[in-house]
C-alpha positions as CSV (number, residue, x, y, z in Angstrom):
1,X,18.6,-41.9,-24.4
2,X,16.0,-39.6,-22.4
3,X,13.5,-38.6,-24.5
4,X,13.9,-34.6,-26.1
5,X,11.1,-32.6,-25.0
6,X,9.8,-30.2,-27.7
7,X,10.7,-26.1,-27.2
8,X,7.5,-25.3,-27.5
9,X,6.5,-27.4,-24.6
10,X,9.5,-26.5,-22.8
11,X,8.6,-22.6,-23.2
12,X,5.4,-23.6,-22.3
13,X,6.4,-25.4,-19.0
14,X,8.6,-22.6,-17.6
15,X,5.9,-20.6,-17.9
16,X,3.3,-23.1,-15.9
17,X,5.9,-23.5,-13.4
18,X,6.8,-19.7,-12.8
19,X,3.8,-18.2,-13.3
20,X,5.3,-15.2,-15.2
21,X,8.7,-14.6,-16.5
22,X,10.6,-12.6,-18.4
23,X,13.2,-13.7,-22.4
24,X,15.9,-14.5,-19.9
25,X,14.8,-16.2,-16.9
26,X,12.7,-18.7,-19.9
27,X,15.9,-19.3,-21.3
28,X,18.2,-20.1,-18.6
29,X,14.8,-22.5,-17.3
30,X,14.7,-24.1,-20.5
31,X,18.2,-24.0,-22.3
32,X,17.4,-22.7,-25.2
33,X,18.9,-19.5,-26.2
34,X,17.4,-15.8,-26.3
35,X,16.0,-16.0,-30.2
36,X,14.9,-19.3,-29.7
37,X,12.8,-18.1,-27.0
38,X,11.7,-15.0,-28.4
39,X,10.6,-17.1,-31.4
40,X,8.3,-19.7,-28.7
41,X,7.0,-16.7,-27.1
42,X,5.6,-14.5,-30.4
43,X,4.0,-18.0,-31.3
44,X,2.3,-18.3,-28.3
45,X,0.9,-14.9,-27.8
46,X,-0.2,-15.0,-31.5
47,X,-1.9,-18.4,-30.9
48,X,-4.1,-16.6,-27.7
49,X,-2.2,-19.4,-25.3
50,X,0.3,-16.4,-23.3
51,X,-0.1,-12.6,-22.8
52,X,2.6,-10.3,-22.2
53,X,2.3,-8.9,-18.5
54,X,3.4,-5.0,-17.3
55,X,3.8,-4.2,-13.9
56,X,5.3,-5.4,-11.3
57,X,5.2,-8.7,-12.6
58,X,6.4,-8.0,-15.8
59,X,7.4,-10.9,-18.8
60,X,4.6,-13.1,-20.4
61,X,2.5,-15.2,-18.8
62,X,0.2,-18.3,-19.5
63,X,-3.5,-17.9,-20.8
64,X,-6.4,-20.1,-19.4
65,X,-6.2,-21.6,-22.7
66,X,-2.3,-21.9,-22.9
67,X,-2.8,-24.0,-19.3
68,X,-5.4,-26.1,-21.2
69,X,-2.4,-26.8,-24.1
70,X,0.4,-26.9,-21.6
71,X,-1.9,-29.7,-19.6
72,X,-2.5,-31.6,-23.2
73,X,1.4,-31.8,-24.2
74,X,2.7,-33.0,-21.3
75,X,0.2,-35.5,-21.5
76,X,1.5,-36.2,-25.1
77,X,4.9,-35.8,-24.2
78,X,4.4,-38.6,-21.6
79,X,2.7,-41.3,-23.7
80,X,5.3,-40.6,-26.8
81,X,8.2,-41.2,-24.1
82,X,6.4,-44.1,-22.5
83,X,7.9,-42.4,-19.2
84,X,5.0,-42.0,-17.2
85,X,5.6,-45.3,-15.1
86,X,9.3,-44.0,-14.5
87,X,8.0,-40.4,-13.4
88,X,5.4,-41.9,-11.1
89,X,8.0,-44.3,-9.5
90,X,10.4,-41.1,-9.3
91,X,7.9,-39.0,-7.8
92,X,7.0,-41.4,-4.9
93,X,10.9,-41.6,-4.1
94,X,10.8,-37.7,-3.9
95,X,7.8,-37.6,-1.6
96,X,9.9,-40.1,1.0
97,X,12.7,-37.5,0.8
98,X,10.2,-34.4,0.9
99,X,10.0,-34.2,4.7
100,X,13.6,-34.4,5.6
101,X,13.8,-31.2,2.8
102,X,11.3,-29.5,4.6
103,X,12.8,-30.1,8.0
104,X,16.7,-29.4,6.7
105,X,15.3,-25.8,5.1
106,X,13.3,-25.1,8.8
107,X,16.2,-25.7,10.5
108,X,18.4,-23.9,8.8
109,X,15.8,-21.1,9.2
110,X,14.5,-21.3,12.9
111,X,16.3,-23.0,15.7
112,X,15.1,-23.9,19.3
113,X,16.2,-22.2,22.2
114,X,15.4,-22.2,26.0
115,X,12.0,-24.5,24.5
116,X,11.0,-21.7,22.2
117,X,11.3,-21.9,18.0
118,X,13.7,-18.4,17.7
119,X,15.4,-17.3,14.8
120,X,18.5,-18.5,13.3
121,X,21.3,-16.3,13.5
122,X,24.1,-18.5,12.3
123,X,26.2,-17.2,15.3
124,X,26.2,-21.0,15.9
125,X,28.8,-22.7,14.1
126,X,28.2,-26.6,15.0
127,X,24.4,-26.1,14.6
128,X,24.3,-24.6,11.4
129,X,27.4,-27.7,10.4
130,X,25.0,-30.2,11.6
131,X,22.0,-29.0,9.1
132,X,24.5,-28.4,6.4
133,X,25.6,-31.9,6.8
134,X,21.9,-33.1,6.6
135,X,21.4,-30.9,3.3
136,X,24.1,-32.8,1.6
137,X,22.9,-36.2,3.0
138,X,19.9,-35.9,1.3
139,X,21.1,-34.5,-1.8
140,X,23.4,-37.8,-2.3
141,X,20.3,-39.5,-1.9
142,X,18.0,-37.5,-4.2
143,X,20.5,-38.4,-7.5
144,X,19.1,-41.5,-8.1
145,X,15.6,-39.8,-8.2
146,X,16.7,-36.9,-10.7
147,X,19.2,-39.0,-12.5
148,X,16.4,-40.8,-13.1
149,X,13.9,-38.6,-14.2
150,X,16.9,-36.9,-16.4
151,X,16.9,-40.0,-18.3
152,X,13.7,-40.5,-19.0
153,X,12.8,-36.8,-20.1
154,X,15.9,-34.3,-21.4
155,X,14.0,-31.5,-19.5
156,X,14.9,-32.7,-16.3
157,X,18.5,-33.2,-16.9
158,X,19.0,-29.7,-15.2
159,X,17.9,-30.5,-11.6
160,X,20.7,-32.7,-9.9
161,X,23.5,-30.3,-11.1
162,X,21.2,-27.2,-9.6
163,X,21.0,-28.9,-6.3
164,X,24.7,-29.9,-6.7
165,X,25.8,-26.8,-7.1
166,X,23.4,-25.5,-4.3
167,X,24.8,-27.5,-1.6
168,X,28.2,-27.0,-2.7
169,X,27.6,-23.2,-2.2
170,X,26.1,-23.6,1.0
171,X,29.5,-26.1,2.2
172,X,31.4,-23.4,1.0
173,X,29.8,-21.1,3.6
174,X,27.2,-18.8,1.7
175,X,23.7,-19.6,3.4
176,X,22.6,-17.5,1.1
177,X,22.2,-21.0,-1.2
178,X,20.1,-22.8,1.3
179,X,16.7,-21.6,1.3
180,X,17.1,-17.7,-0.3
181,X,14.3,-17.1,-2.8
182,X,14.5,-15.5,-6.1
183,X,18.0,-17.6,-6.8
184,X,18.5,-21.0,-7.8
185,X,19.4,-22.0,-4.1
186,X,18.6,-25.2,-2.5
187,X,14.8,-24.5,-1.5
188,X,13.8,-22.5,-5.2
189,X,15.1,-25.9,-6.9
190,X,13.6,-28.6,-4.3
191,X,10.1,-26.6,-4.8
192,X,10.4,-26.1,-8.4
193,X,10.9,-29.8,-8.9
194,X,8.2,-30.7,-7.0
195,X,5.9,-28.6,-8.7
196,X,7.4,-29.7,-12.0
197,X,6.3,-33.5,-11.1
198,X,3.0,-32.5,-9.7
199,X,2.1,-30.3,-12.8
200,X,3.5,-33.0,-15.1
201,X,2.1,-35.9,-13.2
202,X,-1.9,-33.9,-13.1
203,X,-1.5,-34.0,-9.7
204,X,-2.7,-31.7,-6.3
205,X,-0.2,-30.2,-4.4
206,X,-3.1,-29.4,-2.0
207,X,-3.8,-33.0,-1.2
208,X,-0.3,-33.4,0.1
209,X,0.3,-33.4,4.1
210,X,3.8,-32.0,4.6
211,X,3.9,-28.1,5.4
212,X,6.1,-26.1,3.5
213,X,8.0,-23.6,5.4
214,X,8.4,-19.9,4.4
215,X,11.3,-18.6,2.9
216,X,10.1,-15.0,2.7
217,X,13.7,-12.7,3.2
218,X,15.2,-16.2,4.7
219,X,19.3,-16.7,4.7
């Protein structure tokens, strides 16, 4: 049985991994529902570890001392669960599939033509079938990795159906499911996992090699 992560923690996560977000986007991160949430977040801000943002980016938000508790539960979480050995192990897997994400999202985004890097247009049928192949190729062989992690830890238990469901999108013919920012397609998931193990793991994302390609207004 994977271990249940504590909503407190979980509330706390979300926020580490999103930066700032609003009742529902915590609650469809972390499963828990609306009053549950609102009930996380009041005991946070009333602790001094978030702050309720205005603005542009508007929801709540982590305090330098919230990062400082999120940082010491994990750490918690991992030594009650005795899962840090299975999250290491799952984490090295993800890093030999990384590239080939990286390179399936470029492609799908920029195509070479005449020698020169040029903008997808999708006007291409058996090009764009070829990545979309690729995509699902390595989504078969990322389940083991999140199948894993979902049994050691409960809170990851949402991540192969999200990439499931991406990729099944995406075969269904809306790109939109590939690589399109602010929606749970392909790309949003893929990152947010990898930051998920990097935050959980105490780990750099800046010591890592690969480049990550922009997604900004990508199809």
């Amino acid at each position: 049985m994977p271990h249940p992560s504590d909503p407190r923690l979980k509330v706390l996560h979300a926020l580490r991994l999103k930066g700032a977000a609003g009742e529902e986007a915590l609650a469809e991160s972390t499963g828990l529902d609306a009053a549950a949430v609102r009930g996380q977040l009041d005991d946070l801000v009333a602790a001094g570890l978030a702050v309720e943002c205005t603005g542009a980016l508007a929801g709540w938000s982590l305090t330098p001392a919230g990062r400082d508790e999120h940082a010491r539960a994990l750490g918690a979480e991992l030594d009650a669960a005795g899962a840090r050995g299975v999250l290491t192990g799952a984490y090295r897997r993800f890093r030999a599939l990384n590239a080939d994400a990286l390179d399936a999202c470029s492609r799908w985004q920029v195509r070479e033509v005449g020698g020169r890097p040029v903008r997808n247009d999708h006007h291409d049928a058996r090009y764009d079938a070829a990545v979309v192949a690729d995509l699902a190729d390595l989504e078969r062989r990322a389940r083991p990795v999140v199948d894993d992690l979902a049994g050691a830890l409960d809170r990851y238990a949402d991540y192969g159906p999200k990439l499931h469901h991406a990729v099944e999108r995406v075969e269904a013919g809306d790109g939109d499911w590939f690589t399109r920012p602010v929606m749970p397609s392909f790309h949003t998931v893929w990152f947010e996992l990898h930051e998920d193990l990097l935050t959980t793991l105490g780990l750099d994302r800046d010591a890592e090699t690969e480049p990550t390609p922009s997604t900004t207004g990508a199809r």
